[in-house]
C-alpha positions in Angstrom: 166.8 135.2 32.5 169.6 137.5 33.8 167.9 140.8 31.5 164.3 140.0 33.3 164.9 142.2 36.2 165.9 146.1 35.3 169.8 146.9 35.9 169.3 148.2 39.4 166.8 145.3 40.3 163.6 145.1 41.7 161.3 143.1 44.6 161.9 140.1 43.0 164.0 137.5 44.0 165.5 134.9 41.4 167.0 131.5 43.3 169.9 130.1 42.0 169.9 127.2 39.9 171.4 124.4 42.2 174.1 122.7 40.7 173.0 118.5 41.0 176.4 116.1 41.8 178.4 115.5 38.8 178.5 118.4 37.1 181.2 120.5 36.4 180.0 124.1 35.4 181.8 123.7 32.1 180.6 125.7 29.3 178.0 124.4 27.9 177.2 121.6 29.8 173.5 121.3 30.7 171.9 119.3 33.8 168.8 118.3 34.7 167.6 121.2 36.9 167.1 119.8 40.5 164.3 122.2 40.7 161.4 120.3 38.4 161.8 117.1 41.2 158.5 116.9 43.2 160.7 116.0 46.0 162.7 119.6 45.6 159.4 121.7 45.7 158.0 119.6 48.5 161.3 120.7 50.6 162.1 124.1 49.6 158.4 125.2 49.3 158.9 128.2 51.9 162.0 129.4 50.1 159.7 130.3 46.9 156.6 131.8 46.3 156.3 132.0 42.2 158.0 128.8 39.9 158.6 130.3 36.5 159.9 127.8 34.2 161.5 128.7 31.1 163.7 125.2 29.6 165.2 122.2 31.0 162.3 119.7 31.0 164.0 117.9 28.3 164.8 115.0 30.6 161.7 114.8 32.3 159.0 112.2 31.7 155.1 113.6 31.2 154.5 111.3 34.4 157.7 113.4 36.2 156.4 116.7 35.3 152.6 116.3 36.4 153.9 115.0 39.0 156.2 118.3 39.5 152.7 120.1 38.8 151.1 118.0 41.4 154.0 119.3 44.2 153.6 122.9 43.3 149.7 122.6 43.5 149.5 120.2 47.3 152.3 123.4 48.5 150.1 126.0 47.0 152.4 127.4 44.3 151.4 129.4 41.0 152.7 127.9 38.2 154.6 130.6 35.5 155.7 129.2 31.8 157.6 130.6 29.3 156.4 129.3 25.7 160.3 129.2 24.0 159.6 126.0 21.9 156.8 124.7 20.5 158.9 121.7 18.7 162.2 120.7 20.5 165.2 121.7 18.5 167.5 119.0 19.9 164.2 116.3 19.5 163.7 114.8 15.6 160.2 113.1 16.9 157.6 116.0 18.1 156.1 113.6 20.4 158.2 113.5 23.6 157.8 117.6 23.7 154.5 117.5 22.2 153.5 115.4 25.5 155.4 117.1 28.0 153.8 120.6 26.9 150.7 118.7 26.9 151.3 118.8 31.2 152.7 121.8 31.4 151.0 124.3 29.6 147.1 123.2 30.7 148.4 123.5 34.4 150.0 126.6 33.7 148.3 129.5 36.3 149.8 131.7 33.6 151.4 131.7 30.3 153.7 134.2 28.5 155.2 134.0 24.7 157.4 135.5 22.4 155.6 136.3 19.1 151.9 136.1 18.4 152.6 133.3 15.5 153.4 131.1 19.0 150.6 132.5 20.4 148.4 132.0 17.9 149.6 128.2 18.1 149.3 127.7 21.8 145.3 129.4 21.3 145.0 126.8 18.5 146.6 123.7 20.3 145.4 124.0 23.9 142.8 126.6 23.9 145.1 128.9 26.2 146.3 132.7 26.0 149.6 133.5 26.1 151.4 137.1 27.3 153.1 137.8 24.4 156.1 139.7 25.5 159.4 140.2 23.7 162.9 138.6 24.4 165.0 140.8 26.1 168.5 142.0 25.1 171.2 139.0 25.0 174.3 141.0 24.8 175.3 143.2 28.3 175.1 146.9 28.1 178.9 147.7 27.0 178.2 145.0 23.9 175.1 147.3 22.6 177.4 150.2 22.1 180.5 148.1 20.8 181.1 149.6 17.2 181.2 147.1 14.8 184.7 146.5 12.8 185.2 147.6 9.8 186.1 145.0 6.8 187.0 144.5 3.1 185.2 141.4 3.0 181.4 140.5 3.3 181.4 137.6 5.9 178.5 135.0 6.0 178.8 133.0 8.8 177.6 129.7 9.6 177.6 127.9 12.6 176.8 124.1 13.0 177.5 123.9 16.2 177.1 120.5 17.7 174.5 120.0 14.6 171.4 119.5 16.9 168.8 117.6 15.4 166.9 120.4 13.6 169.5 121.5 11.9 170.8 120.8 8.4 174.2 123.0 7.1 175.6 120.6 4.4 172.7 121.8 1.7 173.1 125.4 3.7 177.0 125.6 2.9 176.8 124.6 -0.5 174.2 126.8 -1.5 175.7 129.7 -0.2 179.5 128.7 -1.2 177.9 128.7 -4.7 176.3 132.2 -4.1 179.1 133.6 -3.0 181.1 132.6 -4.9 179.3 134.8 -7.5 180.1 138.1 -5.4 183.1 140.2 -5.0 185.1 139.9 -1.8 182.3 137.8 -0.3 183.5 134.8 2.5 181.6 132.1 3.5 182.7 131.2 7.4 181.4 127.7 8.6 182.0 127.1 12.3 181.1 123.5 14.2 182.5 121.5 17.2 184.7 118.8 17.1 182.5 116.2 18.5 180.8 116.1 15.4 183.4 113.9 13.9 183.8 111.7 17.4 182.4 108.4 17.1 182.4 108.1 20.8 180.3 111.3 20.8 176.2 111.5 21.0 176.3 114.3 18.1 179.0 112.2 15.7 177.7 113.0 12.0 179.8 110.7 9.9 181.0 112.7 6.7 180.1 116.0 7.3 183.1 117.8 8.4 184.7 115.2 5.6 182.9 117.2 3.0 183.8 120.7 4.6 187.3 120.2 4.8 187.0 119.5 1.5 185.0 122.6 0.5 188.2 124.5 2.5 190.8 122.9 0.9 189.0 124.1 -2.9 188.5 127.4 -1.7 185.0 127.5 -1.3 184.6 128.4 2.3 186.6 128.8 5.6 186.2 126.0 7.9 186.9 126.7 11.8 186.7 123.4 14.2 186.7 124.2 17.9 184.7 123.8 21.0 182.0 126.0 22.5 182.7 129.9 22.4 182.1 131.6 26.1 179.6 134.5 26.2 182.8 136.8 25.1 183.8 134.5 22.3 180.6 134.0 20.8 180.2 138.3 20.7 183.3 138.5 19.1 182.5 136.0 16.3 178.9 137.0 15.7 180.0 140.8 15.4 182.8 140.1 13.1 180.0 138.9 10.7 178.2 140.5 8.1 175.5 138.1 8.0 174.7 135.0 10.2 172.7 131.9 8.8 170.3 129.5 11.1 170.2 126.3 9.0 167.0 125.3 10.8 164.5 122.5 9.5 162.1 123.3 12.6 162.1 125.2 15.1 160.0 128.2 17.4 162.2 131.1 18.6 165.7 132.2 18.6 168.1 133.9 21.3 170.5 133.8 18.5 168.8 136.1 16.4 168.1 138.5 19.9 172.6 138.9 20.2 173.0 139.3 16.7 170.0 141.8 16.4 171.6 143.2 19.4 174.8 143.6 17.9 174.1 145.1 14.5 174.7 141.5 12.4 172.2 140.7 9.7 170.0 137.0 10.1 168.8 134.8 7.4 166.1 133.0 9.3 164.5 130.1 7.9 160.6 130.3 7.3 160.0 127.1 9.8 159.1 129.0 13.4 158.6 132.3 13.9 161.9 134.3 13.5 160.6 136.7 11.3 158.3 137.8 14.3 160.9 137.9 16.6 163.4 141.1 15.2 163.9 142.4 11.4 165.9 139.7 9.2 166.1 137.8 5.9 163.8 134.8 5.2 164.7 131.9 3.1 162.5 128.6 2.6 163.8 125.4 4.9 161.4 123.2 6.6 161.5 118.9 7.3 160.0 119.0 4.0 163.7 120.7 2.6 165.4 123.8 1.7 164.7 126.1 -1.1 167.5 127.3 -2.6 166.8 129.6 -5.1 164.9 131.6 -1.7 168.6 131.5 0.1 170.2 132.5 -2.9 168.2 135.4 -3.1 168.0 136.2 0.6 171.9 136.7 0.7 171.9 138.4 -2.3 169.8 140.9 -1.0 171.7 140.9 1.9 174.9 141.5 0.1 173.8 144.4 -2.4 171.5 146.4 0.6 173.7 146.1 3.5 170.5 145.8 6.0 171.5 147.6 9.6 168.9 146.1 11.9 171.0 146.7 14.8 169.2 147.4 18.4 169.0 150.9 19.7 170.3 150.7 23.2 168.1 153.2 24.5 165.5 151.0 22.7 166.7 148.0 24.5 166.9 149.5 28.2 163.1 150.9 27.7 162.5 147.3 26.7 164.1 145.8 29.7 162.3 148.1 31.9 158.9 147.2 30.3 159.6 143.4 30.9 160.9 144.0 34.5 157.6 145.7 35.1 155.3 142.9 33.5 157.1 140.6 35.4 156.9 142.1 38.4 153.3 142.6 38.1 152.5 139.1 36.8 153.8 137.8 39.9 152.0 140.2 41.9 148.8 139.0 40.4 149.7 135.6 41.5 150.0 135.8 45.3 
């Protein structure tokens, strides 16, 4: 959201995300945004003209969101959305998202896209058209231009995070432990959080950091536990790779891939979604129906013996920015 307006800004005005009771700004930490209440858009309607809505109706109801839809309509507000996710990567059963978009996306006044696979899907499921207009750059202006270490080793990295519902690294890591195991002064680099092995925790996966402390202990890859990386942090570590891995089973779109694009790091994308839309990268086959190995295999084989440099062109990036700024601009203008 913060690379939608061009560096020096323009007319429009972005409100700040208010910050409900409770919650403490940690990294991240995600709320409910206080915005999406009926009650909020019935008393701040004069301090807005445009609602653009990107994420955070995860914790709404279908019932909470038309009736959202119904506050901006009575207070005679355009409705903006941003297609991101077609399936919910944090939801194993479509329907809850599947139901909300089913609001959302009809009562749209306009809606924009990423790639034209999602719009395609949005024509196909609702009968809509969507803007299809790139992501713009993750990383800030000084990261676009940060020159990339050299190394002796070819680092794969990945990251399990919090291991979200569609992902799936255990088949990932030992497919690619095996691969690169085959290849000189290759290193496989798995990160995740701790709460993965925190019984206490919503995202406790019993056995799996078991089974990678194991794979460290023979060898077969490098295992770092620790909690969320800051904006800073999570530049460093993607730049320090070769390649970087999304162990996806489902999924749309990826701001991942946009910061390592932007930083010069190669992406094996799974063929669930549409990734390969997004920027240049490496397919593989993984879906909920599984993964296909000897496609990984091959993918970071490739990427190993070609070296792919996909890496944004700032100048590129700022035209970019500048392109979205005005569409932006104009789509609100269209609005009012």
């Amino acid at each position: 959201m913060r690379h939608l307006a061009p560096p020096g800004g323009d007319r429009v005005v972005r409100l700040v995300d208010p910050r409900p009771g409770g919650a403490s700004g940690r990294v991240g930490q995600w709320w409910p945004p206080v915005m999406l209440e009926a009650d909020w858009v019935d008393e701040h309607a004069d301090t807005f003209d445009v609602f653009h809505l990107h994420f955070g109706f995860d914790a709404q109801t279908p019932q909470a969101l038309h009736d959202f839809v119904e506050a901006l309509r009575r207070n005679g507000k355009p409705l903006v959305q941003t297609v991101h996710d077609l399936v919910n990567p944090h939801h194993r059963d479509e329907g809850e998202h599947r139901a909300q978009l089913d609001v959302l996306v009809p009562a749209a006044d306009r809606l924009v896209t990423l790639t034209p696979g999602a719009a395609r899907e949005i024509a196909e499921r609702w009968g809509r058209t969507a803007l299809i207009l790139p992501h713009p750059h993750v990383v800030g202006q000084a990261g676009l231009v940060r020159p990339r270490p050299v190394r002796d080793t070819f680092t794969v990295g990945l990251h399990a995070k919090s291991i979200r519902a569609n992902m799936d690294p255990l088949p990932v890591a030992r497919v690619l432990a095996d691969a690169l195991a085959e290849l000189p002064d290759a290193v496989l680099r798995v990160d995740c959080h701790p709460e993965i092995d925190d019984p206490a925790s919503h995202h406790h996966a019993p056995g799996v950091l078991d089974e990678l402390r194991e794979m460290d202990r023979n060898k077969r890859l490098r295992l770092y536990v620790h909690d969320y990386f800051d904006d800073d942090a999570l530049y460093d570590y993607l730049i320090n790779l070769d390649v970087s891995v999304l162990p996806y089973r489902f999924g749309t779109h990826s701001g991942w891939l946009e910061a390592c694009h932007d930083l010069g790091t190669t992406v094996l994308a799974p063929t669930c979604g549409f990734y390969a839309e997004q920027r240049p990268c490496l397919s593989y086959g993984h879906d909920r129906d599984g993964l296909d190995e000897a496609s990984l295999r091959d993918a970071v084989r490739t990427a190993y013996e070609e070296r792919p440099l996909w890496r944004a062109d700032p100048a590129d990036r700022r035209a970019e920015r500048l392109m979205l700024a005005r569409e932006h601009e104009t789509l609100y203008a269209d609005l009012l």
